[in-house]
N, C-alpha and C positions, 0 to 999 in steps of 0.2 A: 329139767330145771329144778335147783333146788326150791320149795316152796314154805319153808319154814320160817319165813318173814312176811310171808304176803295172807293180813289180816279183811274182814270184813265189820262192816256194820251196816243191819240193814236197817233204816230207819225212817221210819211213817213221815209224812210230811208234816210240816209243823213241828216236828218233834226236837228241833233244835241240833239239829244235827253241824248247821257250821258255828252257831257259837262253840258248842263244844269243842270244834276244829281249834275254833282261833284262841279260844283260853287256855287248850294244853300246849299249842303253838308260843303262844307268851309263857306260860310257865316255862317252858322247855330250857326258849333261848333264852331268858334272862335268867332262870335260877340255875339251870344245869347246863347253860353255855353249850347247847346243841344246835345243828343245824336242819332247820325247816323249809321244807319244801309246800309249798298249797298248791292242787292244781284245778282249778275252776273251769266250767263250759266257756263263758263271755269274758271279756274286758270288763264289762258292766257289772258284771256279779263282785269280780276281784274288787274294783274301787269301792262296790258299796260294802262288802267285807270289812275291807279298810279301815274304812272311815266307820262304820258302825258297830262293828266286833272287837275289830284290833285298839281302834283307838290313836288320836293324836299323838299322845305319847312316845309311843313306839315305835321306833322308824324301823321303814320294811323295801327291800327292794321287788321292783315288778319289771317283769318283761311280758307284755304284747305289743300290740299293732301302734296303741296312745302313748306311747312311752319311748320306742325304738323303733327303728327300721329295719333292723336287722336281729329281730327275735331272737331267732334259733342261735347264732353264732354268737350274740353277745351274753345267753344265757349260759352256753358251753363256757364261755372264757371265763364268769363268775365260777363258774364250777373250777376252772383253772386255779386262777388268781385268790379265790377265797382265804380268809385268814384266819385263824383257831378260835375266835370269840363264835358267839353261839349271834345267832339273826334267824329272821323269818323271807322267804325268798315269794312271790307269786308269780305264774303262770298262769298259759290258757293249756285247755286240755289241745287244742291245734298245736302250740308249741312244743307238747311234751309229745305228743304222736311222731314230732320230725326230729326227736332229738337222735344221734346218733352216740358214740364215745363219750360217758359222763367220766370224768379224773374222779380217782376217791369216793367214789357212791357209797360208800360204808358209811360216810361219817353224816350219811342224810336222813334222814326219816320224811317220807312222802305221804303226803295227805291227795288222797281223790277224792275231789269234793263231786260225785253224780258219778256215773258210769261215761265213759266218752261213749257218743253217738258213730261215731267216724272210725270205729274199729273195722267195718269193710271199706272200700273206695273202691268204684268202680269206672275202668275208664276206656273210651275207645279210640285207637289211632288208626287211621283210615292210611294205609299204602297200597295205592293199586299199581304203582307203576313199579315195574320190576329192580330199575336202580334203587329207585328212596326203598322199596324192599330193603337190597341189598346191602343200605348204608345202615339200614338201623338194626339187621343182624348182624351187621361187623364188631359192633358193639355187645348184642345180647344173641342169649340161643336159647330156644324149646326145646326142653328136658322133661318129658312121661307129665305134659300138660300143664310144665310148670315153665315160666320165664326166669333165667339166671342169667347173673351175670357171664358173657365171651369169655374165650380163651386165648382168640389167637394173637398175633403179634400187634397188631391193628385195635384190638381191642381195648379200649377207655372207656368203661361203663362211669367211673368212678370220677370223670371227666364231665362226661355229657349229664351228670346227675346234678353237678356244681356248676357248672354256665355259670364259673365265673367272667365270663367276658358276653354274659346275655345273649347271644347268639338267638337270634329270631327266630328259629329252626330248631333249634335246640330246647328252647324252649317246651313248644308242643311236647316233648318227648320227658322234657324233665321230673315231672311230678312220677310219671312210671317209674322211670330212673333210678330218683331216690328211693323208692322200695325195695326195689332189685337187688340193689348195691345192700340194704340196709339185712342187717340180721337181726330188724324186731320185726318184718314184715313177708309175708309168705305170698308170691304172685302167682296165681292162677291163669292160664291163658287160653286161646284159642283162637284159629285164624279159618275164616270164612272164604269163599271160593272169588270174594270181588278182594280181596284183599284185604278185611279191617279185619284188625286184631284185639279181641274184647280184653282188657286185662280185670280181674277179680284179685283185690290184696287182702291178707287179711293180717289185721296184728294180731301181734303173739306175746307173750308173757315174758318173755326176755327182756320185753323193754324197761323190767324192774328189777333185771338181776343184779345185785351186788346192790343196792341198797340197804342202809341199817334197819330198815323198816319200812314197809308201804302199808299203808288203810285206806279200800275204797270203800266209800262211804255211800250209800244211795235207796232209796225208799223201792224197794219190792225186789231186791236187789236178786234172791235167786230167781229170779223170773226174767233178769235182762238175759237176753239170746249171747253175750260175750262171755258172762257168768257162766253157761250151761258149756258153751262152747270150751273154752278152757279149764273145767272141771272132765267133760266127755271127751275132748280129743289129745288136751297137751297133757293131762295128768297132775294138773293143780289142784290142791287142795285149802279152800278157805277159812281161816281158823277165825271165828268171832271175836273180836278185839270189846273185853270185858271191862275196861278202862273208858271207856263212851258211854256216861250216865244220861243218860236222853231223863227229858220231862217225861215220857211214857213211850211205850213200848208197842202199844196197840191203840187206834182209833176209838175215844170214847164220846158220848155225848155227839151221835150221830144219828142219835130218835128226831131232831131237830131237821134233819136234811130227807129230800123226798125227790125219787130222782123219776124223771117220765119218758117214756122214747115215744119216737115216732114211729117207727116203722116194726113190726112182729117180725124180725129175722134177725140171723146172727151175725153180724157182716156189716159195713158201708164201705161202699168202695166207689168210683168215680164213676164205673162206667156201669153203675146201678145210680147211682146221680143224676147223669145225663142221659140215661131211660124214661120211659111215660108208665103215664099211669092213669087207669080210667077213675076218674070222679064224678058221680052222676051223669055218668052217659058220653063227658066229653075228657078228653086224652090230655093231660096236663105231665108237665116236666117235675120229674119226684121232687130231686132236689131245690125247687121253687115253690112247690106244696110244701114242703116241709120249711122253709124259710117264713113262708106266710103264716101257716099254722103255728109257729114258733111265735112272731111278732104277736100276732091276733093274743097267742093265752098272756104273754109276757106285757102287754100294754105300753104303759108308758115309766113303768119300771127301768132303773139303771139294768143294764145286763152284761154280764163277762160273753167274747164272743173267742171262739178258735174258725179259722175258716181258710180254707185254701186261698194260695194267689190268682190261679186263675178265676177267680167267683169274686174280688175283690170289687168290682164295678154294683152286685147285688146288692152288698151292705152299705153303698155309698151315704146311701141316705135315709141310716138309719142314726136318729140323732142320739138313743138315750144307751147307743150299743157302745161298748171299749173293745177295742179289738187288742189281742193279747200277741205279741211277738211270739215270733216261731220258738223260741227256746224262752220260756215261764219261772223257770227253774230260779228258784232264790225269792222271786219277785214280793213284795207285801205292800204296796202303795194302793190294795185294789180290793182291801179287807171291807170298805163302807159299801162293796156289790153286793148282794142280797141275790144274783140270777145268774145262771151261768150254761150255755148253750153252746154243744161243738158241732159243729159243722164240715169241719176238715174231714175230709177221707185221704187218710194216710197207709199207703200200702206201696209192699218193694212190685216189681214190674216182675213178668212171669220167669224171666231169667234170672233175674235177681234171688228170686223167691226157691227156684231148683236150685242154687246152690248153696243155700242157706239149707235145704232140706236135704242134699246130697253131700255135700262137703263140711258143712259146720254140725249135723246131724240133727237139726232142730225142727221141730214139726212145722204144719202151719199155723196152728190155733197158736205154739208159742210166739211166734212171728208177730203173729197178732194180739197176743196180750202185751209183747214188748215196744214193738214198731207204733200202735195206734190206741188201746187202750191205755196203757199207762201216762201216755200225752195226756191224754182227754184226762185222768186222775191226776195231772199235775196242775192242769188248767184249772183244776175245779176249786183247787187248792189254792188257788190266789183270791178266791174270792172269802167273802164272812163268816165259810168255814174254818179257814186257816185259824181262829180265834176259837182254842178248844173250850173256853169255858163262855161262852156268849151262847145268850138263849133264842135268838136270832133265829128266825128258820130260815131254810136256804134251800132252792130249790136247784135242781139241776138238770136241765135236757137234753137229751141225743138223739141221735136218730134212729140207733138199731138194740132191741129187747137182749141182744146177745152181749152189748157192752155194758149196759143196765145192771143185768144178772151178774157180771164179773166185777165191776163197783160195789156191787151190796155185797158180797163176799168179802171186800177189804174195807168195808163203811158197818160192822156192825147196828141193826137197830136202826137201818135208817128203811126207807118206803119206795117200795118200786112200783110205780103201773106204767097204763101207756096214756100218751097224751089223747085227750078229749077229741076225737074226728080222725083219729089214726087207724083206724078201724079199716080203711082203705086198704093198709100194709098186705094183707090175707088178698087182695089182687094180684094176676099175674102181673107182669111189669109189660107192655109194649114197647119194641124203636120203633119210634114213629121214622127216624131217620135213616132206617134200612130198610123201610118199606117205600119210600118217593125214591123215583129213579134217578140216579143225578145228573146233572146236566152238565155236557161236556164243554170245555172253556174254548174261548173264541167266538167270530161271530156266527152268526147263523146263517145256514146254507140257503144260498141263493138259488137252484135249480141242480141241473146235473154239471157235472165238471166238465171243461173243456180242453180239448185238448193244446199240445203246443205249437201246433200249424195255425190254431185257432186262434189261440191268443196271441201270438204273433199280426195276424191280418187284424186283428180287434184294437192293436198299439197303432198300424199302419194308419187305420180310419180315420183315430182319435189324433192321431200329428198330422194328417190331413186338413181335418177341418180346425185345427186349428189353425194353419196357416190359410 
């Protein structure tokens, strides 16, 4: 791929990074009658873009979910139809992932506003029986580990990817499909001895060839695992886009924030969560020690909260907590919080994670400064830090010393310890729950089993005396 249009910015939070988008986006198309593309994580981020960057003024077309039914297809046909005055176009980063055939990409200049999350997709189609086998390799074939599009006469990959007649069946198989078929997306496969077949996609950098210009734009940016990936395996190179005057360049004025963990290890993950832990003598659930230990220092303080769905029932009733949506990104309604505690353990599943370390060539630790720290760094960032010049201090908790240390690395000047009673962490962890033997389902055995002559003369007895 040629890469001599594909720019970077990497830009600290707070640092203004989509005003900037949307002022050279308005300079563009009103003074030099160019064509702009934005491409945003949410719906939610693009309209408040809109309306608070771009402006009344300015009329802009948008395609997502709020707008169209038909995304992807009605986006392509602007790309068709478009006419030589200069406009501002918005998108989600979902929508531009499924674009296929852009008409004239020259004449666009593309704004990525974050890094998209969704550059892997991973998905599993269970076929055990020999025919549906054989109907959904009519269509596709495993090639040295990779899924391609068929060959032979019978073959409609490019068919069963468009369900344009919805086919119920078709369905299931579509989202693979359209990777397959697609040449911005690389599928990975493998098929198990019951039949499922894991597919592993990954995007690729082609999906901005032939554009006049791309900038993706995103805070810690060579640290995201797609960055590292398409600089180590496609051969892309990211030229800093020196036209993006940010308010600052690095985090100042972070002697104000003091960040505590819970736990003395480098890691949270789930199934150190739902492990024990001894506390004076008796065996308590980590991650509910550390939920109490959290409320207990925080009081009755407003606090920022991040926290998995499944743990959503713990925080029910905490009244002075704001739970922050999975994707934070943009958000500033939540700068009057002063506390901010993550909770979430976000990490890929052990399959996931070998081919991120096998195929994409990316370590673990990078894994985890891109997958789950820098979450926890965007979280943090919606709260009264996001306001670089307030003398506010702001406190910040997590659970593990390991993601602490990697915050105060991009938080200059700011205070690391561990939280007050955390002291515990330096325990080994118990399952309490692989240590009780578990109980087999059904009911419980009445005697020895009988046999079928037996239970036969035991029916005869009971319609005896019943009659």
């Amino acid at each position: 791929m040629e890469n001599s249009n594909l720019y970077c910015c990497d830009a600290p939070c707070s640092a203004g990074k989509t005003h900037v988008i949307a002022e050279q986006a308005k300079h563009a198309a009103a003074d030099d009658n160019e064509k702009i593309l934005i491409v945003q994580p949410t719906k939610e981020l693009i309209e408040k873009t809109i309306s608070e960057e771009v402006g009344p003024d300015f009329q802009v077309e948008r395609f997502h979910g709020d707008a169209t039914t038909k995304v992807v297809a009605d986006l392509t046909q602007h790309f068709r139809d478009t006419h030589s005055h200069g406009e501002i176009v918005f998108t989600t980063h979902a929508a531009m992932l499924r674009l296929g055939h852009v008409p004239m990409p020259g004449r666009w200049t593309v704004y990525v506003d974050e890094i998209p999350s969704d550059y892997v997709k991973i998905e599993e189609l269970r076929l055990p029986e020999r025919d549906t086998r054989a109907t959904f390799f009519r269509h596709f074939e495993m090639q040295d580990g990779l899924l391609v599009p068929g060959t032979g006469p019978d073959a409609h990959p490019e068919k069963l990817a468009k369900n344009e007649k919805r086919d119920a069946v078709w369905k299931v198989y579509q989202g693979v499909a359209s990777r397959v078929v697609s040449e911005h997306w690389r599928v990975h496969c493998e098929m198990n001895e019951e039949g499922t077949l894991r597919t592993t996609s990954v995007l690729l950098p082609s999906l901005f060839r032939g554009f006049g210009k791309v900038v993706m734009a995103s805070a810690n940016f060579h640290e995201k695992i797609l960055v590292k990936s398409w600089e180590r395996n496609e051969g892309v190179t990211f030229i800093p886009d020196d036209s993006m005057k940010l308010r600052f360049s690095s985090h100042e004025n972070c002697e104000r924030l003091t960040i505590r963990y819970v736990y003395d290890r480098d890691g949270w993950s789930k199934a150190f969560r739902d492990s024990c832990i001894t506390v004076e003598g008796k065996d308590i659930n980590i991650g509910k020690f550390a939920l109490e230990s959290v409320k207990q220092h925080v009081g009755d303080n407003p606090v920022l909260v991040m926290r998995n769905k499944d743990k959503a029932k713990d925080f029910k009733n905490w009244e002075t907590a704001t739970i922050l949506p999975g994707s934070p990104h943009g958000l500033n309604s939540y700068t009057h919080i002063h506390h901010f505690a993550a909770f979430a353990a976000i990490n890929p599943d052990p399959a996931h994670l070998k081919f991120l370390n096998d195929i994409l060539h990316v370590t673990a630790e990078e894994v985890q400064n891109d997958m789950y720290r820098d979450v926890v760094y965007q979280g943090l960032y919606r709260s009264n830090l996001r306001i670089p010049d307030s003398q506010e201090p702001v406190e910040c908790l997590v659970m593990d010393k390991g993601t602490a240390e990697w915050l105060e690395t991009k938080l200059p000047g700011c205070h690391v310890e561990p939280l007050q009673g955390g002291e515990v962490a330096n325990e080994p962890p118990v399952n309490l729950l692989a240590a009780q033997p578990k109980k087999k389902p059904g009911r419980k055995p009445t005697g020895a089993a009988k046999s079928a002559a037996e239970r036969k003369a035991a029916q005869r007895a009971r319609q005896k005396a019943a009659t």
